[in-house]
N, CA, C and O of each residue as an XYZ file, in Angstrom:
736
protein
N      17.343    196.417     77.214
C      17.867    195.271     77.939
C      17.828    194.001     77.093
O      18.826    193.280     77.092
N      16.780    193.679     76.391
C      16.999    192.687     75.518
C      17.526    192.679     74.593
O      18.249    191.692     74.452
N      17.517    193.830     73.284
C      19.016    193.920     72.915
C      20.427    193.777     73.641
O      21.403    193.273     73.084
N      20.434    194.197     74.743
C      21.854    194.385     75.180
C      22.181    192.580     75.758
O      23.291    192.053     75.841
N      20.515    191.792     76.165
C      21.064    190.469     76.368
C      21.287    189.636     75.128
O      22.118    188.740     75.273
N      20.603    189.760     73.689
C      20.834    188.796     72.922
C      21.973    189.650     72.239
O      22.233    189.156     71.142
N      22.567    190.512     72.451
C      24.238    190.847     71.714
C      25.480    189.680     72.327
O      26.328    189.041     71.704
N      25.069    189.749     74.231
C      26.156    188.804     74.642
C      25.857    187.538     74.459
O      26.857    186.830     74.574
N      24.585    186.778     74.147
C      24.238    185.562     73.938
C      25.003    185.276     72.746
O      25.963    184.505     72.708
N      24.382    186.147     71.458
C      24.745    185.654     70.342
C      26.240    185.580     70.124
O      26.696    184.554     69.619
N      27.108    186.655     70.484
C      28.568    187.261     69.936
C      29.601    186.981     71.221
O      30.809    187.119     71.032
N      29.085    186.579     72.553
C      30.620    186.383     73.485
C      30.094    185.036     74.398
O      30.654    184.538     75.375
N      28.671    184.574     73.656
C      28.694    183.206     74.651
C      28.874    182.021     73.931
O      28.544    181.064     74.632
N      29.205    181.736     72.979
C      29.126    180.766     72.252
C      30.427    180.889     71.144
O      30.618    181.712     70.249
N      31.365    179.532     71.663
C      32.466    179.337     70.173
C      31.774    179.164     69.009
O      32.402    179.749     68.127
N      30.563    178.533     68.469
C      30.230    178.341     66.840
C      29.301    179.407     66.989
O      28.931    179.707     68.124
N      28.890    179.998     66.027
C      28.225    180.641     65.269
C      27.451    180.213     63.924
O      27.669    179.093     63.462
N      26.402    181.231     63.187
C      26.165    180.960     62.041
C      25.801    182.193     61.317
O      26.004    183.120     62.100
N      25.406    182.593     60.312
C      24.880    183.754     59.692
C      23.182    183.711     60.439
O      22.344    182.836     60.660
N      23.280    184.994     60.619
C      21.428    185.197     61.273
C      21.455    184.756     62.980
O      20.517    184.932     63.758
N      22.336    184.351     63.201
C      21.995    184.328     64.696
C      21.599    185.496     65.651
O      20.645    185.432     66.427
N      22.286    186.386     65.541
C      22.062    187.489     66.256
C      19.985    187.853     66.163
O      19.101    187.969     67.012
N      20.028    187.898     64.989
C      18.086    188.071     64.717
C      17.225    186.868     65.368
O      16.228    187.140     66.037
N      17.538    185.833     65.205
C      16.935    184.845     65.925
C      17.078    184.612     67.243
O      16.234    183.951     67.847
N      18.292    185.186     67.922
C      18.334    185.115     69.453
C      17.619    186.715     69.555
O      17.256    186.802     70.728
N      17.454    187.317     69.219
C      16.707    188.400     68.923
C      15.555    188.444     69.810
O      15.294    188.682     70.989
N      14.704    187.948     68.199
C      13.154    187.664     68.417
C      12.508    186.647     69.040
O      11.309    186.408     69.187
N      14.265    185.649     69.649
C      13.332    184.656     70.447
C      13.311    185.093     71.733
O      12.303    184.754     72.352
N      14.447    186.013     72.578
C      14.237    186.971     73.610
C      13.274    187.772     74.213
O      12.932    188.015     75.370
N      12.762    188.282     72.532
C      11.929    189.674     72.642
C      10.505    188.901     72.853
O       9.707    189.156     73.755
N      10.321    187.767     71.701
C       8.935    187.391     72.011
C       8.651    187.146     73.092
O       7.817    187.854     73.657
N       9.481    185.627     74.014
C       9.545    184.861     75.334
C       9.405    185.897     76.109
O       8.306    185.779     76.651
N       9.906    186.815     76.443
C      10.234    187.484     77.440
C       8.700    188.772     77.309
O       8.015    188.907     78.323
N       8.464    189.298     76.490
C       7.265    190.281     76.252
C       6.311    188.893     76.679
O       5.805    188.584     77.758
N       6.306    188.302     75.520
C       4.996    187.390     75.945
C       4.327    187.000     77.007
O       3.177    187.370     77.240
N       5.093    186.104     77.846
C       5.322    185.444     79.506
C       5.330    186.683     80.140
O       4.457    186.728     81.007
N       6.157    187.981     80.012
C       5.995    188.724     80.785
C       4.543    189.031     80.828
O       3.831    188.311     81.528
N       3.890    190.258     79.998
C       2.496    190.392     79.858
C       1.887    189.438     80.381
O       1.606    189.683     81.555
N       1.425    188.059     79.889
C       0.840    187.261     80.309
C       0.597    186.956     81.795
O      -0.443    186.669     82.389
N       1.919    187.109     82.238
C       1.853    186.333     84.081
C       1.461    187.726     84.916
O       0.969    187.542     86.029
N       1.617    188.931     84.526
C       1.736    190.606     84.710
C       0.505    190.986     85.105
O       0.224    191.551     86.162
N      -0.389    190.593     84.039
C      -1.729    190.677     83.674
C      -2.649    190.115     84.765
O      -3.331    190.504     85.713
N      -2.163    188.540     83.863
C      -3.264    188.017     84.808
C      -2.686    186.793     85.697
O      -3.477    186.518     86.599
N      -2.131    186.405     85.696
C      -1.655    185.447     87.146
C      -1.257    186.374     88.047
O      -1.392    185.828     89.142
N      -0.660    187.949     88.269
C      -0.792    188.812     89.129
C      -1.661    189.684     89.732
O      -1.664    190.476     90.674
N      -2.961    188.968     88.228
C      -4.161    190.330     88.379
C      -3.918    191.738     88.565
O      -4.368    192.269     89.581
N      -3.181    192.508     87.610
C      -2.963    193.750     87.681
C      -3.802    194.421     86.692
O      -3.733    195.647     86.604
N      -4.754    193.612     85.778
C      -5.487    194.129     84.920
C      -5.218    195.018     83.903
O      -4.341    194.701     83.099
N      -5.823    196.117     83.768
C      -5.475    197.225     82.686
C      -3.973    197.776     83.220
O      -3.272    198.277     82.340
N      -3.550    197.738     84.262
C      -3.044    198.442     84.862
C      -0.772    197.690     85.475
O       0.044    197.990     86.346
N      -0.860    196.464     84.021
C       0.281    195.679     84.387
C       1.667    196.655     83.615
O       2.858    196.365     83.505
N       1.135    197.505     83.311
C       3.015    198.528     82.517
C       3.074    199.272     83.635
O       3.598    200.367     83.428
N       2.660    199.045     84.970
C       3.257    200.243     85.866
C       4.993    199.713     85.800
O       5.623    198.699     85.498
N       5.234    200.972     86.241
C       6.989    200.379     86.138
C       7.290    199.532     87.016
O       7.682    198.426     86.645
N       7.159    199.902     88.706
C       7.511    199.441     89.714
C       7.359    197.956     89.935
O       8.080    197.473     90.808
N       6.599    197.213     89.334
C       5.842    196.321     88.377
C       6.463    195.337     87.683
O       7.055    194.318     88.040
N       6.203    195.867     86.528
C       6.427    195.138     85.206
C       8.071    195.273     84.723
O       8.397    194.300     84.042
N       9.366    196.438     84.962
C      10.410    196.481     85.414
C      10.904    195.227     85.644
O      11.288    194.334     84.889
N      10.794    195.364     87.175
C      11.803    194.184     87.666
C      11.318    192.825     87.563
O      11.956    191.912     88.088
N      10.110    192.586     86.853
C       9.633    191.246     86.336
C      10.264    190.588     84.906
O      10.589    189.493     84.445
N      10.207    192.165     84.488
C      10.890    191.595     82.604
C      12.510    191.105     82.929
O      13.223    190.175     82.552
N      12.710    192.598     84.102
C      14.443    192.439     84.183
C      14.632    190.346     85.075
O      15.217    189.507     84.389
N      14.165    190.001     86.242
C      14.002    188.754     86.392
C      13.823    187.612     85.498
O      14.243    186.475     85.713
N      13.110    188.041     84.391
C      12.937    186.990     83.577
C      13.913    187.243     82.632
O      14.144    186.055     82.409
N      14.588    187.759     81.977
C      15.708    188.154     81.691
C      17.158    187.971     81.876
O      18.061    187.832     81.052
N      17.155    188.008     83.310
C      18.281    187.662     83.764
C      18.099    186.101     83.492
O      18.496    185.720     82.391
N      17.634    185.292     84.218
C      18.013    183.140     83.832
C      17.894    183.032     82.459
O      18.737    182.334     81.897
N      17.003    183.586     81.764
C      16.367    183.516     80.279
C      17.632    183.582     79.577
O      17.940    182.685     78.792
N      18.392    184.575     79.798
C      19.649    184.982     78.590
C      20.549    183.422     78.874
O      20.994    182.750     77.944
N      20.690    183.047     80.341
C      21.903    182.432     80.919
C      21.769    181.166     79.919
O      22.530    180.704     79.069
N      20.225    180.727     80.470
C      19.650    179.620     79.758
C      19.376    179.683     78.386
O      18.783    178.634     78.133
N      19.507    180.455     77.199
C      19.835    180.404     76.135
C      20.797    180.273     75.902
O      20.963    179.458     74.994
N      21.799    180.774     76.358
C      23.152    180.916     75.986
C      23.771    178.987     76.018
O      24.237    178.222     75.174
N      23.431    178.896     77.458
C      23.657    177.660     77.611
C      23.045    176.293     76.444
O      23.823    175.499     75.915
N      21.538    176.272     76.230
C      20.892    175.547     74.882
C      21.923    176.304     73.717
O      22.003    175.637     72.686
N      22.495    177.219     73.711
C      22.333    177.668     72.093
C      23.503    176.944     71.595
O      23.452    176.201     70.615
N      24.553    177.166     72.277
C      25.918    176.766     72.470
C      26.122    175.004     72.762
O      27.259    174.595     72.529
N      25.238    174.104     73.184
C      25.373    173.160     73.368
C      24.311    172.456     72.155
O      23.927    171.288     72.103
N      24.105    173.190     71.550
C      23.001    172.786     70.086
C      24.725    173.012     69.180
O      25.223    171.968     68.758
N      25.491    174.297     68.950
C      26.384    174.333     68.023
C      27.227    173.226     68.553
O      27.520    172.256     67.854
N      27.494    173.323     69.397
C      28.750    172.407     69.637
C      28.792    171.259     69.292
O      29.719    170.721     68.687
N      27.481    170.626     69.753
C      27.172    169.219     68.931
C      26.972    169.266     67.875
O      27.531    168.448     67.143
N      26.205    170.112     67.402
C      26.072    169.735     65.699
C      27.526    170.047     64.925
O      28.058    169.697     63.872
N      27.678    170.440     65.443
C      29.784    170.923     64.965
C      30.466    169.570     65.045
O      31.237    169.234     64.146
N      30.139    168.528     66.408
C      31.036    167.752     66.856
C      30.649    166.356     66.012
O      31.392    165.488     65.557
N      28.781    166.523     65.977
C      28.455    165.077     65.633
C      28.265    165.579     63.830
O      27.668    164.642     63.299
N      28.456    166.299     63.137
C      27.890    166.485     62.242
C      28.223    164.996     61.046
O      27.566    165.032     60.005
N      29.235    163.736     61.239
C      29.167    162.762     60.847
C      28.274    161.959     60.778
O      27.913    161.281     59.816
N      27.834    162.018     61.947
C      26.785    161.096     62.551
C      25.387    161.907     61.707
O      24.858    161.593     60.641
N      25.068    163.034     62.647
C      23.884    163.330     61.577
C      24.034    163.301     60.180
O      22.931    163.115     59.667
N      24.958    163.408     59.319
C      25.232    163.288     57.725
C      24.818    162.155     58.146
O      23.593    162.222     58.245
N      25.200    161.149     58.446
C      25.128    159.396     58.308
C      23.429    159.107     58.404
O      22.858    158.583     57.448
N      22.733    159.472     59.561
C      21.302    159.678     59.454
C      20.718    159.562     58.555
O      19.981    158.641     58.202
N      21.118    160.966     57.839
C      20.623    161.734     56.553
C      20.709    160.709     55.429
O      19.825    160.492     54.600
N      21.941    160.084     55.517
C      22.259    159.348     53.956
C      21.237    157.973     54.001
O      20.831    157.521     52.931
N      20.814    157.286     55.391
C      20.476    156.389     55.419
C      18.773    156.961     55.747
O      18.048    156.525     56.641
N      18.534    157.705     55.059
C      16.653    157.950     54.625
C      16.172    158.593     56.187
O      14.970    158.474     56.423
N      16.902    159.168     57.115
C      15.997    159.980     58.205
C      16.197    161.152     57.671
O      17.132    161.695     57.081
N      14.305    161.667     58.241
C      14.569    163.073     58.177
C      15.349    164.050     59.021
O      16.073    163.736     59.965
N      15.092    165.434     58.515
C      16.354    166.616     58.786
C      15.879    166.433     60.433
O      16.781    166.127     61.213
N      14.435    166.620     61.004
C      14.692    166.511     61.977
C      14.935    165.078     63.144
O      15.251    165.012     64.332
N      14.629    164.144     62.174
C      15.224    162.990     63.175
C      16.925    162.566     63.144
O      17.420    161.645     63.793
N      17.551    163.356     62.353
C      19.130    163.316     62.329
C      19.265    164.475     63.255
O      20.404    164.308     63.690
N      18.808    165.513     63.800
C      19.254    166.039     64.745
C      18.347    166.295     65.828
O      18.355    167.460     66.225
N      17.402    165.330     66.530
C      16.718    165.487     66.986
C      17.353    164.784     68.524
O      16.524    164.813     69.434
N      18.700    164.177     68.877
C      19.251    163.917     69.993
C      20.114    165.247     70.290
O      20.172    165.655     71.450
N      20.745    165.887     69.315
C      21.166    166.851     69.383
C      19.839    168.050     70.398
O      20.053    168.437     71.546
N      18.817    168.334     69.736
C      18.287    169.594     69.759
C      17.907    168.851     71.883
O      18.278    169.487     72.870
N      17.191    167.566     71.951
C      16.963    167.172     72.887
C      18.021    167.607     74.220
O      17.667    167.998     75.332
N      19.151    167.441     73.811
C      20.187    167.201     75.151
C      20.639    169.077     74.877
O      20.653    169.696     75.941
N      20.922    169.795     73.824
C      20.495    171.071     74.348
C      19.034    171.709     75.141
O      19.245    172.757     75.751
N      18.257    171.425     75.167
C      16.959    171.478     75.956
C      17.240    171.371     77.294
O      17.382    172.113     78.267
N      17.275    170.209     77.024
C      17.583    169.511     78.831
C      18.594    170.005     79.312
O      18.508    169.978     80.540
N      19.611    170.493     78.933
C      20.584    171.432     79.438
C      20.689    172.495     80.060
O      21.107    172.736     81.192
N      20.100    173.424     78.896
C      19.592    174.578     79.357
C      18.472    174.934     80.263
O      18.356    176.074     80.715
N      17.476    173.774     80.589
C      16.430    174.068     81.313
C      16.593    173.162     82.832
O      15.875    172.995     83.817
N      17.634    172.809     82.502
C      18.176    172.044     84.131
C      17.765    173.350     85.351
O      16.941    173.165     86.246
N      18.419    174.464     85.177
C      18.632    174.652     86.550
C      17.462    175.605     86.365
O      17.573    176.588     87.098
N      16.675    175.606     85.815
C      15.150    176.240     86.010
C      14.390    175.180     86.743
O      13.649    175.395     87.703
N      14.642    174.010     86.200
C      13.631    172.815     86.898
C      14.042    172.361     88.541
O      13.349    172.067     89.516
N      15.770    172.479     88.272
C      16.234    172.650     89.768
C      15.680    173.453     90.804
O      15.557    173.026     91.952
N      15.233    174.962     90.342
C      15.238    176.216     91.083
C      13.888    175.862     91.652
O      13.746    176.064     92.858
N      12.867    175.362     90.968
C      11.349    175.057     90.753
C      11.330    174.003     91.930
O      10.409    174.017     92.747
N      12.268    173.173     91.997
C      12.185    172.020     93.328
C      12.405    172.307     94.457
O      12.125    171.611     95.433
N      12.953    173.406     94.461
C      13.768    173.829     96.117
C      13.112    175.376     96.375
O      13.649    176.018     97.278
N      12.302    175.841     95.848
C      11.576    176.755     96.107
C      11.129    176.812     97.152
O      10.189    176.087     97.475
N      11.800    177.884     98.153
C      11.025    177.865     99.590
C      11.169    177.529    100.246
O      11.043    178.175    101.286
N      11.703    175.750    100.271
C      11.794    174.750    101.062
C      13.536    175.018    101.477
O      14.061    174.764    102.561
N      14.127    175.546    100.373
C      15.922    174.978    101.020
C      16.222    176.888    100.728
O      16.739    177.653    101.542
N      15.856    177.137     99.741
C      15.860    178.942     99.823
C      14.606    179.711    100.168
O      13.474    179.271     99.963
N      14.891    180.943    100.729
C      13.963    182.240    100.237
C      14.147    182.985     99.154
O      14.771    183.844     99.778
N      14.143    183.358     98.175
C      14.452    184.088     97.113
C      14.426    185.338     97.694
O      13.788    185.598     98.714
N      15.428    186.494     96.771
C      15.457    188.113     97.205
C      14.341    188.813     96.487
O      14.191    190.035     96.517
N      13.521    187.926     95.801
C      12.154    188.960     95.675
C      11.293    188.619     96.854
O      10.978    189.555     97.589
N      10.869    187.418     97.138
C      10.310    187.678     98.443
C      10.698    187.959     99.924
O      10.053    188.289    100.919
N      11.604    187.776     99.750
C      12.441    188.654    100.943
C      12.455    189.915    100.653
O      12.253    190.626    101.637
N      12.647    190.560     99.504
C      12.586    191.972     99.811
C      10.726    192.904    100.165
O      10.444    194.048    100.522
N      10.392    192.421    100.032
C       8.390    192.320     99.946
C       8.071    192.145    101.106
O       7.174    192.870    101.535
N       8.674    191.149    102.009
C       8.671    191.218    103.087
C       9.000    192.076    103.756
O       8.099    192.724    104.287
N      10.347    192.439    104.014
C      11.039    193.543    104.676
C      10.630    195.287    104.315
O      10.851    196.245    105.055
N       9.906    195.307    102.795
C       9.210    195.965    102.443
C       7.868    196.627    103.158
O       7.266    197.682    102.957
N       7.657    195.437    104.159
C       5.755    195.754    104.576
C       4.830    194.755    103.967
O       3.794    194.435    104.550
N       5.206    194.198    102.689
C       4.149    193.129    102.137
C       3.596    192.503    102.884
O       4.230    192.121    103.867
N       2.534    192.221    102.779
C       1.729    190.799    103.286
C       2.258    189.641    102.718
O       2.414    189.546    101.501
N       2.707    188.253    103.940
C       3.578    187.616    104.251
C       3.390    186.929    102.585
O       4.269    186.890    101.724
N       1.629    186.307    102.445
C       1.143    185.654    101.485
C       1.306    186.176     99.948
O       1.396    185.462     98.949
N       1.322    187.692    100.016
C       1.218    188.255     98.893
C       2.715    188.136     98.112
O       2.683    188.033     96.886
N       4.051    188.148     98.813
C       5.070    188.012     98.855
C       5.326    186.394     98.796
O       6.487    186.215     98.428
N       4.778    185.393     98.984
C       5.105    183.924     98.831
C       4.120    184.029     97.848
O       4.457    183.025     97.221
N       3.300    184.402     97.313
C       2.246    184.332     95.701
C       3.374    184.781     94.643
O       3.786    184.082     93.717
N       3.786    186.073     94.959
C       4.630    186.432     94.262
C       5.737    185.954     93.866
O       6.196    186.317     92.783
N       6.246    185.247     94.481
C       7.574    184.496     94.052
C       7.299    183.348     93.204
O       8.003    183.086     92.229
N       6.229    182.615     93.574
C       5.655    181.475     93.049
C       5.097    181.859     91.788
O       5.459    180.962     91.026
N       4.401    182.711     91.120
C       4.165    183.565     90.060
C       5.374    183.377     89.292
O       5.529    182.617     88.336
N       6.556    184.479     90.043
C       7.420    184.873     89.386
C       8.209    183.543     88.588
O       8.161    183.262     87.391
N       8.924    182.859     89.662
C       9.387    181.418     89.326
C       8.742    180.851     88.358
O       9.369    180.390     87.405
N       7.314    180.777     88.427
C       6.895    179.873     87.228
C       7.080    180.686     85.990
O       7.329    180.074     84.951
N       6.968    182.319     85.961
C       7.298    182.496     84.691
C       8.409    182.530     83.966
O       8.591    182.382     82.757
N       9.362    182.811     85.136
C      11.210    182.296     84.617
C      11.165    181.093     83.819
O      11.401    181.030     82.612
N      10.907    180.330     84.434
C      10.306    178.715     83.625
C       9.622    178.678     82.360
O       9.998    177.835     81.545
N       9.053    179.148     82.181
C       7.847    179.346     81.244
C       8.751    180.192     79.915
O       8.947    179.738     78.788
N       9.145    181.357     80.385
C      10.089    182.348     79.673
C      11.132    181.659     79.095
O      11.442    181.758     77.908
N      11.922    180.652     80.276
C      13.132    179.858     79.628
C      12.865    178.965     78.600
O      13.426    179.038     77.507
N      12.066    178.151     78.882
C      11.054    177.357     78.090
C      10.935    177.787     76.713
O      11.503    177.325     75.723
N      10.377    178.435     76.771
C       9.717    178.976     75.352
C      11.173    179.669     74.859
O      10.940    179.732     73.652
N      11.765    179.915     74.931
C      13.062    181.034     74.750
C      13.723    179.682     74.191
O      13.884    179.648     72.971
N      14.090    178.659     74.875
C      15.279    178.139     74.471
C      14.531    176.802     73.622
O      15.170    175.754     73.525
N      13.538    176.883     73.193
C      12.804    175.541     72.457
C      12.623    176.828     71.235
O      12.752    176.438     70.075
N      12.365    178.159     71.416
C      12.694    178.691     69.586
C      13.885    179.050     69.179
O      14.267    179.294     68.034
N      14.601    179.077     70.432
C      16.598    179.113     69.759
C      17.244    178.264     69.393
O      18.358    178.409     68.889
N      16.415    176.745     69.656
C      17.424    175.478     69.538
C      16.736    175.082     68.048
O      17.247    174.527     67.076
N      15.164    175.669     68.297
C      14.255    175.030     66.740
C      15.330    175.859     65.261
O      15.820    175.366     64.245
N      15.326    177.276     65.823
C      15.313    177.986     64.930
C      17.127    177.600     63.987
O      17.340    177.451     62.784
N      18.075    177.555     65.135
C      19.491    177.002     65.402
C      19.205    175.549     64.507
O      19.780    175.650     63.423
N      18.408    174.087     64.660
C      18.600    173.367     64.234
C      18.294    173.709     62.289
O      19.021    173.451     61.329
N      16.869    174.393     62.357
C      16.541    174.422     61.348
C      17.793    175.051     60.253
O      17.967    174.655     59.100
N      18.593    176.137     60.964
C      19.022    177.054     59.825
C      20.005    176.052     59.947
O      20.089    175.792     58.747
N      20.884    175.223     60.530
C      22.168    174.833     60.410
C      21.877    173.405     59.474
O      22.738    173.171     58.626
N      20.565    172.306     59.586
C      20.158    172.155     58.412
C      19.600    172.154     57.015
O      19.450    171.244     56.200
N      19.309    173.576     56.975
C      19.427    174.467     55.736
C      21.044    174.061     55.249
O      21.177    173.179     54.401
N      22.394    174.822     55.891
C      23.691    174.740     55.425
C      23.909    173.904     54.948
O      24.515    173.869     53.877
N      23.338    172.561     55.802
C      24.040    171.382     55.628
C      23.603    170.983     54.439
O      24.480    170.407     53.796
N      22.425    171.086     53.828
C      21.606    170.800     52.674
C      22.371    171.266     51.065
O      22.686    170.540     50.121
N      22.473    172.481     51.206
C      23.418    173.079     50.617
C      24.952    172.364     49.926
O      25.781    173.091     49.379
């Protein structure tokens, strides 16, 4: 699944490109998403030794997965586009003594904030204006009412957390290599 999400990130979501993208939306997938997963699996679910059950750990990776790709795609693509669009401006930076990362450091910013909009959105209205279909299904399941509102609240924060980290090493990794080129 994470191969199959950073193929459409890298190759059908985004007009610019660069050499190496595909590896870096890669390993920033594989880490974010293993990492945060395990982590919240473990122990903000307290499943202990016992967090690779499938029934489990499955539809947690696949959840975090699903916003994670959307929200890369979205930072990755709004990091090329600008640096494609402003690349005058950052040259101009550059010539006048800022460093590589303070010539693209409005750039990498407003991809961030982009991509992590509708995670921070989702995070505000939690509960209050939706139910989500994981705790609705937990419910209707038999869950205990609480165990099923823990769970969502868990889950949500690690979507966040996952997006987070996902799209702050795609935009780092994106700024760094495209000022490598530019250096060149």
């Amino acid at each position: 699944l994470i191969f199959l999400s950073s193929c459409e990130t890298a190759y059908n979501k985004s007009d610019w490109s660069y050499s190496g993208m595909f590896p870096s939306v890669l390993l920033s997938t594989l880490f974010s998403t293993a990492f945060i997963g395990v982590l919240g699996t473990r122990f903000a679910m307290n499943q202990g030794k016992h967090f690779w059950l499938p029934e489990l750990f499955i539809p947690t990776i696949g959840l975090l997965l699903g916003i994670t790709s959307g929200a890369m795609a979205v930072g990755l693509s709004t990091c090329l586009t600008k640096v494609g669009q402003q690349s005058d401006q950052i040259e101009t930076y550059l010539s006048f003594g800022a460093s590589r990362w303070e010539a693209g450091r409005t750039v990498a910013i407003e991809a961030i904030r982009l991509a992590m909009l509708p995670s921070i959105n989702q995070m505000s209205v939690i509960g209050l204006i939706t139910i989500p279909g994981a705790m609705t299904g937990q419910i209707l399941g038999g869950a205990p009412i609480m165990n099923a509102v823990r769970y969502q609240q868990i889950i949500t924060f690690m979507i966040s957390a996952t997006t987070g980290l996902c799209v702050l090493s795609v935009v780092y990794v994106n700024e760094k290599k495209k000022r490598k080129e530019k250096k060149r």
